[in-house]
C-alpha positions as CSV (number, residue, x, y, z in Angstrom):
1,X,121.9,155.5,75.1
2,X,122.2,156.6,71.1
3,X,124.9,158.0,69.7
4,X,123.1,161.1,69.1
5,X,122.0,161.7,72.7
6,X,125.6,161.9,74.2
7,X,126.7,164.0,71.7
8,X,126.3,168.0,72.7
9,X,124.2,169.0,69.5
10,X,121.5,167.3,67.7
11,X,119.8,168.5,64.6
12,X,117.0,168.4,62.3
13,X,116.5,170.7,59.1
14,X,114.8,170.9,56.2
15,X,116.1,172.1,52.6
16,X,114.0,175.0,53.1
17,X,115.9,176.3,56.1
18,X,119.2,176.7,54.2
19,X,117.1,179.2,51.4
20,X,117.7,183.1,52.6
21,X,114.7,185.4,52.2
22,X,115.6,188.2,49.8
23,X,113.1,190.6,51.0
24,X,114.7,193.0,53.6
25,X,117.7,193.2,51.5
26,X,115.5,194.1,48.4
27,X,113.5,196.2,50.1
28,X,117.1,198.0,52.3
29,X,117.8,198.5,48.5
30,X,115.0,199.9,47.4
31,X,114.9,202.6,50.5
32,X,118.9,203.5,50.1
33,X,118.8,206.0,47.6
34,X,116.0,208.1,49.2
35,X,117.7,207.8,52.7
36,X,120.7,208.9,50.8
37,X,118.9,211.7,49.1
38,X,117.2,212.7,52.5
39,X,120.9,212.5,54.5
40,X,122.5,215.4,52.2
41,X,119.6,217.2,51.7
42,X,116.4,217.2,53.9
43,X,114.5,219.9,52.4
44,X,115.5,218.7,49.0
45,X,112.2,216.3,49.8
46,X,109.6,219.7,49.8
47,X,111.0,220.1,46.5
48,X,111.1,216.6,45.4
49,X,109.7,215.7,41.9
50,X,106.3,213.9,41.5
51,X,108.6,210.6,40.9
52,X,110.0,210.8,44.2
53,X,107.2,211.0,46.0
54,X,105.4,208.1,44.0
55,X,109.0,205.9,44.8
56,X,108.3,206.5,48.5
57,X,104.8,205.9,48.9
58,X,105.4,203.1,46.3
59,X,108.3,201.6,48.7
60,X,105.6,202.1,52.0
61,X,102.9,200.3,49.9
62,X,105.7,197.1,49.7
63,X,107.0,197.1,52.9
64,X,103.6,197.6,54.6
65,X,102.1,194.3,52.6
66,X,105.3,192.3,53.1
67,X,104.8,192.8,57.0
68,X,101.3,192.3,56.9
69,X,102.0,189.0,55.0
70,X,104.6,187.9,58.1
71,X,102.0,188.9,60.6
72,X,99.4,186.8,59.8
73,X,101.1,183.8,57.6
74,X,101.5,180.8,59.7
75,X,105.3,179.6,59.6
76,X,106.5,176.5,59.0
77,X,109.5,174.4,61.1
78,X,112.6,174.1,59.3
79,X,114.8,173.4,62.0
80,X,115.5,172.0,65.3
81,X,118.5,172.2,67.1
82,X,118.7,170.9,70.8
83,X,122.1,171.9,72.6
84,X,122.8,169.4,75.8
85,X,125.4,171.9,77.3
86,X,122.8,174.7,77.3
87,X,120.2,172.4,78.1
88,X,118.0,174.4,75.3
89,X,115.8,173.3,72.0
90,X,115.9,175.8,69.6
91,X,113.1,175.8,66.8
92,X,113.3,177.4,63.7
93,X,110.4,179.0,61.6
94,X,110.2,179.6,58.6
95,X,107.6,181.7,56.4
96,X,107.6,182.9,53.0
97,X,108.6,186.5,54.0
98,X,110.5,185.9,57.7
99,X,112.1,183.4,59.9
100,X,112.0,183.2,63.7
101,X,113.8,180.9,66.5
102,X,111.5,179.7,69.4
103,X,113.9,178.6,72.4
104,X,112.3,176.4,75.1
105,X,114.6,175.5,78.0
106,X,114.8,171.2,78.5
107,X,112.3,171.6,81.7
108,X,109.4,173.2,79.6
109,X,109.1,170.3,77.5
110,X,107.0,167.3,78.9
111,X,107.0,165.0,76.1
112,X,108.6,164.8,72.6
113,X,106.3,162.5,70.3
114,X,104.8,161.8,67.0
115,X,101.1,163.3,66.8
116,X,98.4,162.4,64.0
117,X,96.8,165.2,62.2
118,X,93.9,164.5,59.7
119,X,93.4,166.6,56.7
120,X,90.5,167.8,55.1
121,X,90.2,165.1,53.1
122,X,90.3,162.6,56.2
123,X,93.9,161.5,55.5
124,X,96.0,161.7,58.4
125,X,99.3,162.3,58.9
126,X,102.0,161.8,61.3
127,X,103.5,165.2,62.7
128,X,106.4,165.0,65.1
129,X,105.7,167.4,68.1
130,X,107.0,168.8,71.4
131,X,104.9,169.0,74.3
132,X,105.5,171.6,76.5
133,X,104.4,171.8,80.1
134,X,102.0,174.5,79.2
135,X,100.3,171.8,77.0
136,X,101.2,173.3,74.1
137,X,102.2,171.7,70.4
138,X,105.4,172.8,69.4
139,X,105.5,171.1,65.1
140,X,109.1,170.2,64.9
141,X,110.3,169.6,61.2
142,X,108.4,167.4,58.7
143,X,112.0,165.6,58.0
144,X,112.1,164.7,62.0
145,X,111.7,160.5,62.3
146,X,111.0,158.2,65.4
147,X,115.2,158.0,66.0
148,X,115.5,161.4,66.2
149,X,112.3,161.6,68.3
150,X,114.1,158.7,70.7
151,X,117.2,160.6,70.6
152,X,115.5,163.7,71.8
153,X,113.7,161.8,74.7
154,X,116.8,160.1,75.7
155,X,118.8,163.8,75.5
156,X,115.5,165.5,77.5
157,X,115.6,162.5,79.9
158,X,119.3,161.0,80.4
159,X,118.6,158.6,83.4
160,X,114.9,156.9,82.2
């Protein structure tokens, strides 16, 4: 057995993980003053100048393409942590405007292994992946290597 598979944890992330996504806070900021100006008075907005009005619909406009952008941009994994106590892999995604977290429990995965993927070019790479029992790919990090793929076999599978 590894070290890493009789430890509780094991990780993998990419530099791109740690990065925060300044979006929602921009956007929170953006929205305060007119939530403010709509809390003390609500049919101050009836009245509101021309400015105000183009400042909300301007706000709408962002927020509207910023989700449409996170709805339809494919994410990339930036993390993967697999918890032996919880018997759990967690997988973080990351996109340009939103990150997620895909838990799958240890029995949903029926292999961990390194797939090749061709380009459009015809150069292939190697892409480490989990297979669930659904027969779905699950891309694990691009920093992920064949020890941490062993590790994760041996955590997944403790008596083989």
């Amino acid at each position: 057995m590894s070290a890493g598979s009789r430890n509780a944890h094991f990780a993998v992330t990419t530099e791109r993980s740690a990065h925060a996504h300044a979006l929602p806070p921009v956007l929170l900021g953006l929205l305060a003053p007119m939530v403010i100006f709509l809390l003390i008075d609500p049919r101050a907005i009836a009245d509101a100048s021309l400015i105000a009005h183009v400042y909300m619909v301007a706000i709408f406009v962002i927020a509207s393409i910023a989700y449409f952008i996170s709805v339809f941009e494919t994410p990339e994994s930036t993390g993967l942590l697999a918890d032996r106590a919880s018997r759990m892999i967690t997988v973080e995604k990351t996109g340009l405007l939103a990150r997620s977290k895909l838990e799958i429990p240890f029995s949903d995965v029926a292999s961990v292994r390194m797939d090749t993927r061709y380009d459009d070019d015809g150069y292939y790479t190697s892409v480490p992946v989990l297979i669930l029992t659904t027969r779905e790919n699950v891309q694990l990090p691009a920093g992920t290597t064949e020890a941490d793929i062993a590790t994760l076999r041996a955590m997944l599978h403790p008596n083989s």
